[in-house]
C-alpha positions in Angstrom: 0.0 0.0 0.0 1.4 3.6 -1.1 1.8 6.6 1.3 1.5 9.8 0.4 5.3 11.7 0.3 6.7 14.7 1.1 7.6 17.5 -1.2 10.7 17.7 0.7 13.9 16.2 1.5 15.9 16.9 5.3 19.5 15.9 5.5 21.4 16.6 8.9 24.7 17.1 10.0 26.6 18.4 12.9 30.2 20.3 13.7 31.5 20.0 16.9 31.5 17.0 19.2 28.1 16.3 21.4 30.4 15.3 23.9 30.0 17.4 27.6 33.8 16.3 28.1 36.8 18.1 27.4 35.2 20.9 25.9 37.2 22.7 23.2 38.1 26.2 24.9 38.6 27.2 21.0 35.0 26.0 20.2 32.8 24.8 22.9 30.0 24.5 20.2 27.8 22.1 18.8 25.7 22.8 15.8 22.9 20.7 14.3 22.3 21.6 10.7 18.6 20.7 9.2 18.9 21.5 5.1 15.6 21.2 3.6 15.2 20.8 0.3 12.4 20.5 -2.7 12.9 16.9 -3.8 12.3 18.6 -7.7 14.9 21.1 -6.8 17.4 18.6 -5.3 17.3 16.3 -8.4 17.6 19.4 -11.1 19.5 22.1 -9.1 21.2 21.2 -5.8 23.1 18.0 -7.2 24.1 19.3 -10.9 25.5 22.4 -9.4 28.1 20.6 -7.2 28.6 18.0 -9.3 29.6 20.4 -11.8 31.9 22.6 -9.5 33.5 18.7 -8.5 34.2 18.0 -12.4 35.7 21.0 -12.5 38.3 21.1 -9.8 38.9 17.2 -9.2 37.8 16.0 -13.3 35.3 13.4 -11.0 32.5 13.7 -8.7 33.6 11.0 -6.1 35.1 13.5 -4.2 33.4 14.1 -0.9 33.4 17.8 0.0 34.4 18.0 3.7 34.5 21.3 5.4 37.0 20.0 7.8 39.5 18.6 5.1 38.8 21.9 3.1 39.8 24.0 6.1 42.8 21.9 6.6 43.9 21.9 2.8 44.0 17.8 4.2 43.6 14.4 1.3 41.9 15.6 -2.0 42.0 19.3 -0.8 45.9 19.8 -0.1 46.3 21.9 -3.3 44.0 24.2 -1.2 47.6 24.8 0.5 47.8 27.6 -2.3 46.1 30.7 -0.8 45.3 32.4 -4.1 44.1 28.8 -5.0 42.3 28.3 -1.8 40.4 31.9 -1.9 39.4 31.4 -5.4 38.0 27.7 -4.6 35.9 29.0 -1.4 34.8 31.8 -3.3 33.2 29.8 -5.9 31.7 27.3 -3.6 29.9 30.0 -1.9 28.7 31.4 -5.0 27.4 27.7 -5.8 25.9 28.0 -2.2 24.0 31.5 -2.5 22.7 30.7 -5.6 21.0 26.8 -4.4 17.3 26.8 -3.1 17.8 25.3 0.4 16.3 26.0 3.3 18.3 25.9 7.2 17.5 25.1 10.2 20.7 25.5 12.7 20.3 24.1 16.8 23.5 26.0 18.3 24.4 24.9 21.8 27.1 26.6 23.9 28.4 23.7 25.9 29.6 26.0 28.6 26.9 27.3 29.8 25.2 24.0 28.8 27.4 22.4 30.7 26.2 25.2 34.0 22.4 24.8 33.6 22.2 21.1 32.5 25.4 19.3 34.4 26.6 16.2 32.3 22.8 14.9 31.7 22.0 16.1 28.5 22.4 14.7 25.5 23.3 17.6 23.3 22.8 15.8 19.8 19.3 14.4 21.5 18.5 18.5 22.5 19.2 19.5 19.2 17.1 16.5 17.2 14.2 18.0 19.3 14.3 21.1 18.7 15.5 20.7 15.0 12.1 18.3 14.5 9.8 20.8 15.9 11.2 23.6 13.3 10.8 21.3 10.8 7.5 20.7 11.5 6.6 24.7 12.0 7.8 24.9 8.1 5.7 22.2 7.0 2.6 24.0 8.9 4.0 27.3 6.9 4.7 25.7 3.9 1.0 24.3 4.0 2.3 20.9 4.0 1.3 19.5 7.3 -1.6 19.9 9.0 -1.5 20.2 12.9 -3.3 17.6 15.1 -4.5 18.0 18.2 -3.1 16.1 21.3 -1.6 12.7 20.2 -4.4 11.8 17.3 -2.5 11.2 13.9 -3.1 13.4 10.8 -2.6 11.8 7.1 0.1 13.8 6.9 2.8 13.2 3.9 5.9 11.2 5.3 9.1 13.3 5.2 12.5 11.6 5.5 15.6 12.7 7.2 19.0 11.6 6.2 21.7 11.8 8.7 25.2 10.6 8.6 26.6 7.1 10.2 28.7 8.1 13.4 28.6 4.1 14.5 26.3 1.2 15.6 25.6 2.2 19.4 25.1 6.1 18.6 23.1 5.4 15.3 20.6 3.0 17.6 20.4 5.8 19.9 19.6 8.4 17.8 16.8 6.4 15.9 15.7 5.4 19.4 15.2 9.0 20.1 14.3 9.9 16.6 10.7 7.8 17.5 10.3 8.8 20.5 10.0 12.4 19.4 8.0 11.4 16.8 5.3 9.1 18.4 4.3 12.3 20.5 6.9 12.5 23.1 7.3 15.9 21.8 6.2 19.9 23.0 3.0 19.5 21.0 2.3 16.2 21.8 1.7 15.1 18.2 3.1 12.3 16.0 5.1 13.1 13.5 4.9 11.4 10.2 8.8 11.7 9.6 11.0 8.7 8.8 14.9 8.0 9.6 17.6 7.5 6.9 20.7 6.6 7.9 23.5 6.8 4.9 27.6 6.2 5.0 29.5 9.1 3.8 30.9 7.1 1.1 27.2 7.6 -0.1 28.2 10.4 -1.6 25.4 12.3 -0.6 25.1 15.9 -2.0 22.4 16.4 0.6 24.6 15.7 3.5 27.8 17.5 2.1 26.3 20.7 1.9 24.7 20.2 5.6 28.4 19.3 6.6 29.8 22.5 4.8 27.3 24.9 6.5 27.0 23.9 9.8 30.7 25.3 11.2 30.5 28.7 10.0 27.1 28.8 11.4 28.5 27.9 14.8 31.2 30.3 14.4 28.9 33.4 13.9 27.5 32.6 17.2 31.4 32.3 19.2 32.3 35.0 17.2 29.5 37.6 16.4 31.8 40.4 15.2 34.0 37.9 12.6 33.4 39.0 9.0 32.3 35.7 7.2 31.0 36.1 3.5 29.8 32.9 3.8 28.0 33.1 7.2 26.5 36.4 5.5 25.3 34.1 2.9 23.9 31.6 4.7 21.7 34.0 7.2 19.9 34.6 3.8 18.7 30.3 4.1 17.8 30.3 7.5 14.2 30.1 8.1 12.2 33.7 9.3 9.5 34.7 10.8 8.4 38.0 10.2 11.9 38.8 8.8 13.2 37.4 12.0 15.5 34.2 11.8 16.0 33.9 15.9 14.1 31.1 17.3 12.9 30.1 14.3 15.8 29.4 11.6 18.3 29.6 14.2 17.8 28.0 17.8 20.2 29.1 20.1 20.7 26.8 23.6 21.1 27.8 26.7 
């Protein structure tokens, strides 16, 4: 028996470590990164375009764009090592970015003060799957997508899927533990969620998850460092969700 689909596509992906311990004093973030996408626009958009930018910098598109290895100049990036190279590379890729029709939604937790209010018994990546769901779910209400229930009772709502990337066997049971729980009603509007977990190796290749990956650090770095000129953060305010023009609590969720 068919279901009905979604119109859209969510991939997430993190930068920082979820971990309480140890916390980087250069960046005690961690930022969960919700890119949602038109499955149309994915498919004749999104993917060309950085396919395209890989053929023309690697002569293949098996290269996985990595925002860490990119920052690092580190594996298929170390000709990056070039600055006049490297700035002309970023520039581009931004470019690619400003120009694809994404939408973000960013969870940034400051582990610090986290760490005050909360001790060691969160789970940061479970705080920021919760809050990330319920914006999802406020732009499917927006987008006219989903239609709100009330208490627990289900809604034929269309079934949405979220990729995320493998990080291992016990934290990718976890997560889809937590993933249901959220979305069998356990959740601040006590609803069920029609939305459906995808787990996928990097070596997927995933242009989805790559683009998540590459946005989700300067996002976090904005917030550490407010006063930092970043073309690319400036870029990417313009894909975070708004309300009324606004994108705090809405496209950006900021914890504490």
């Amino acid at each position: 028996m068919s279901i009905s689909l979604s119109e859209y596509l969510v991939f997430v992906d993190e930068s920082g470590s979820p971990s309480m311990i140890n916390i980087d004093p250069n960046y005690p973030i961690f930022v969960l990164a919700f890119l949602i996408a038109k499955k149309a626009e994915y498919m004749t958009i999104i993917t060309p375009a950085i396919q395209k930018f890989k053929f023309k910098h690697f002569g293949h598109d098996q290269v996985i764009l990595h925002e860490r290895e990119i920052r690092r100049d580190a594996g298929h990036f170390s000709f990056l090592k070039k600055p006049s190279l490297k700035q002309v590379f970023l520039d581009e890729l931004t470019e690619i970015i400003k120009d694809l029709p994404f939408n973000l939604i960013c969870i940034v937790i400051n582990k610090n003060e986290c760490k005050n209010q909360y001790l060691n018994s969160v789970n940061l990546y479970h705080l920021g799957l919760d809050a990330g769901l319920e914006g999802v779910r406020d732009f499917l209400i927006q987008e006219g997508e989903w239609v709100s229930s009330v208490g627990s009772a289900v809604c034929a709502n269309p079934a949405l899927h979220f990729v995320v990337e493998k990080r291992g066997n016990n934290e990718d049971r976890d997560l889809e533990l937590e993933f249901r729980r959220i979305c069998n009603g356990d959740n601040r509007h006590r609803e069920k969620f029609s939305f459906q977990i995808i787990f996928a190796d990097k070596k997927s290749n995933s242009t989805g998850l790559q683009i998540a990956d590459l946005v989700a650090r300067p996002i976090g770095m904005r917030i550490l460092n407010p006063n930092q000129s970043n073309r690319a953060v400036d870029v990417l305010k313009g894909k975070l969700l708004k309300r009324n023009g606004d994108i705090d609590r809405w496209g950006l969720r900021k914890f504490p």
